[in-house]
C-alpha positions in Angstrom: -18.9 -48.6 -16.0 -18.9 -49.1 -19.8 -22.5 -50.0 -19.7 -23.4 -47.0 -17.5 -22.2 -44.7 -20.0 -23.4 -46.4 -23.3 -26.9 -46.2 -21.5 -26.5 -42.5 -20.4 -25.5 -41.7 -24.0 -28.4 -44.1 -25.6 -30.7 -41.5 -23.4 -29.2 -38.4 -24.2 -29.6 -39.4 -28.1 -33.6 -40.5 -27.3 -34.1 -37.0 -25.9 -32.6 -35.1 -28.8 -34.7 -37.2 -31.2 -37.5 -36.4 -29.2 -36.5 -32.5 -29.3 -35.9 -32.5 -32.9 -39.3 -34.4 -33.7 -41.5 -32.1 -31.5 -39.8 -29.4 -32.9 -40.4 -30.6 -36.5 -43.8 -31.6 -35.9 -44.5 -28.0 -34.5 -43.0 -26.1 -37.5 -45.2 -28.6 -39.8 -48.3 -27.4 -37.7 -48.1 -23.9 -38.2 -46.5 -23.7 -41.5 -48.5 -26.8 -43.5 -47.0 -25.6 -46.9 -43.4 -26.7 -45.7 -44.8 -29.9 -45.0 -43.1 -32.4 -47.9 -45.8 -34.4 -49.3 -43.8 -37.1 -51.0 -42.6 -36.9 -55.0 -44.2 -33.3 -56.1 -46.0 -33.8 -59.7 -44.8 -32.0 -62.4 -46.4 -28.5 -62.2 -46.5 -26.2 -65.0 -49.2 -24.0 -66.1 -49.3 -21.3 -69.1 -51.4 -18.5 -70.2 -50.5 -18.2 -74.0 -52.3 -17.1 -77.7 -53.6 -13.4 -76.1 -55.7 -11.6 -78.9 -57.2 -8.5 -78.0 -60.1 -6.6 -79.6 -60.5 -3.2 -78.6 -63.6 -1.9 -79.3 -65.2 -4.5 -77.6 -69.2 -3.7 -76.0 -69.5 -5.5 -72.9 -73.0 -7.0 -75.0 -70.4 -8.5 -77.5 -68.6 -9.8 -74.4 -71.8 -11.9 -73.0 -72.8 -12.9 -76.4 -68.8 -14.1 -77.4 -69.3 -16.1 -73.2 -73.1 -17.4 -74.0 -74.4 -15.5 -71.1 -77.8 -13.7 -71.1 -78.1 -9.8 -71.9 -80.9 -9.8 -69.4 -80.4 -7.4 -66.2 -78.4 -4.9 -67.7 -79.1 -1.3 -68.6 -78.6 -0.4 -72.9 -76.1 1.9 -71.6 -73.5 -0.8 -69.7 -74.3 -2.8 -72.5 -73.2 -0.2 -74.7 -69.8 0.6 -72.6 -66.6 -0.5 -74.8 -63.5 -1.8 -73.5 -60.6 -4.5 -74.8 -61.9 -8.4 -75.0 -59.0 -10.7 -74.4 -58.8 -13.9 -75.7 -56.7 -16.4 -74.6 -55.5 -19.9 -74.0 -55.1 -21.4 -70.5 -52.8 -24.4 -69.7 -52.8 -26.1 -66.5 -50.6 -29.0 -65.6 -50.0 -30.7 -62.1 -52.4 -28.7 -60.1 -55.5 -31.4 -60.2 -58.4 -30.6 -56.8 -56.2 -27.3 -56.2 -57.7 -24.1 -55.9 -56.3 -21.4 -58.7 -57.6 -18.1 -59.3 -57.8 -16.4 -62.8 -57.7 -12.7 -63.2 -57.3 -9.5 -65.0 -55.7 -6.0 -63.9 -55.9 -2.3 -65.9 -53.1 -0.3 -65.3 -52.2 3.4 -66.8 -48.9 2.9 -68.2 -47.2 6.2 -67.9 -47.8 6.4 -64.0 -48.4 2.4 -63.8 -51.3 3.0 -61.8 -54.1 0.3 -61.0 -57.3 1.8 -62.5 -59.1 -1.4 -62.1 -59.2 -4.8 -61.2 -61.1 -7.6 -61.9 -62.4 -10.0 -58.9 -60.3 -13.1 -59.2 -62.1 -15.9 -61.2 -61.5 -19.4 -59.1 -60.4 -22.5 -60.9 -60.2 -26.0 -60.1 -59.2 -28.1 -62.3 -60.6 -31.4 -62.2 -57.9 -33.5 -64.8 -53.9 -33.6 -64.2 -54.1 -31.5 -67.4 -56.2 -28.9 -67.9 -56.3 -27.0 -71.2 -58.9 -24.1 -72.8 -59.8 -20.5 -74.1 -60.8 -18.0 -72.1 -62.2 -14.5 -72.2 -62.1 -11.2 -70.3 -63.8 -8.3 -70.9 -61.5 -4.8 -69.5 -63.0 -2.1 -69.6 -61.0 1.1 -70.7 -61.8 4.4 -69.7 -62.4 7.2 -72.0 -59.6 9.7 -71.2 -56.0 9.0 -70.7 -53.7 6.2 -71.0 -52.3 4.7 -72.7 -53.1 1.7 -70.2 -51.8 -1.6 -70.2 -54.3 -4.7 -69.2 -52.3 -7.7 -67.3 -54.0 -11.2 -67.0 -52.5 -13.5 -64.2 -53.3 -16.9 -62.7 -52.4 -17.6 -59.7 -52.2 -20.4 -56.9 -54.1 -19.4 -53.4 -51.4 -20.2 -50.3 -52.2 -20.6 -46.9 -50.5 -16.9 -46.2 -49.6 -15.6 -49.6 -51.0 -15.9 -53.9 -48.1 -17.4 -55.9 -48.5 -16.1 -59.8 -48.0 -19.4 -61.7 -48.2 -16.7 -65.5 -48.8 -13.8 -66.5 -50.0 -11.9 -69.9 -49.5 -8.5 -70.8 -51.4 -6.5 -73.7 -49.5 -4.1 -75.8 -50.7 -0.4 -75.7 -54.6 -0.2 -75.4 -55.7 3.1 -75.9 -59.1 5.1 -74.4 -62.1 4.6 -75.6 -63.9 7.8 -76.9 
């Protein structure tokens, strides 16, 4: 009789084990980025050193990033806006796939006026570390606006900002 029920129990603890794993496995399935994938690496990463010039021509901005002039009209060449300079540190996120970009916004309404499309990034070392550029540019009426610069970590279902920079006051450009 004490056999019977220490067999009917063993059973009854092999299906719940067998419940809990589906279960776990299904949840793992459809939501991979609660999947643990052993001891996490240290992540960090840092967007530091902003300068910002703010009479910038988008012809300065290709010559300051060695790209050609070639393709453009004298007029968009011309156009001024804010070049931001700034340092990029990237720690932990080695083969992963990060995006880099800049966003105008009028800072008495905090509007978006414009956005730039996300740069991706992946770094190839453990630690990744550089200087980067952006070229915003500011429109000729209003403000004053405010230029963010964000890098952020592509999810499944959902962008995780990893840092952010903010410029101080950038005024139109007349």
């Amino acid at each position: 009789m004490v056999g019977h029920s220490l067999r009917t129990l063993f059973k009854a603890l092999a299906a719940v084990i067998g419940v809990v794993t589906s279960a776990t496995a299904l949840i793992f399935t459809f939501a991979p980025d609660l999947r643990p994938s052993g001891d996490a690496p240290a992540q960090s990463a840092k967007l530091s050193e902003l300068s910002v010039y703010e009479a910038a021509t988008f012809g300065q901005y290709l010559a300051r990033i060695d790209q050609p002039r070639t393709g453009y009209t004298a007029a968009a060449l011309r156009r001024r806006g804010a070049l931001l300079d700034f340092r990029v540190r990237i720690d932990g996120f080695k083969g992963r796939r990060l995006l880099l970009k800049w966003e105008l916004f009028d800072q008495p309404s905090g509007d978006e006026i414009d956005e730039s499309t996300a740069i991706q990034i992946k770094p190839t070392n453990q630690t990744n570390e550089s200087t980067w550029q952006f070229w915003v540019p500011i429109p000729r009426d209003g403000g004053p606006y405010e230029a963010i610069v964000e890098l952020i970590e592509k999810k499944e279902n959902y962008l995780l900002k990893l840092a952010t920079l903010r410029t101080e006051a950038l005024q139109a450009i007349r």
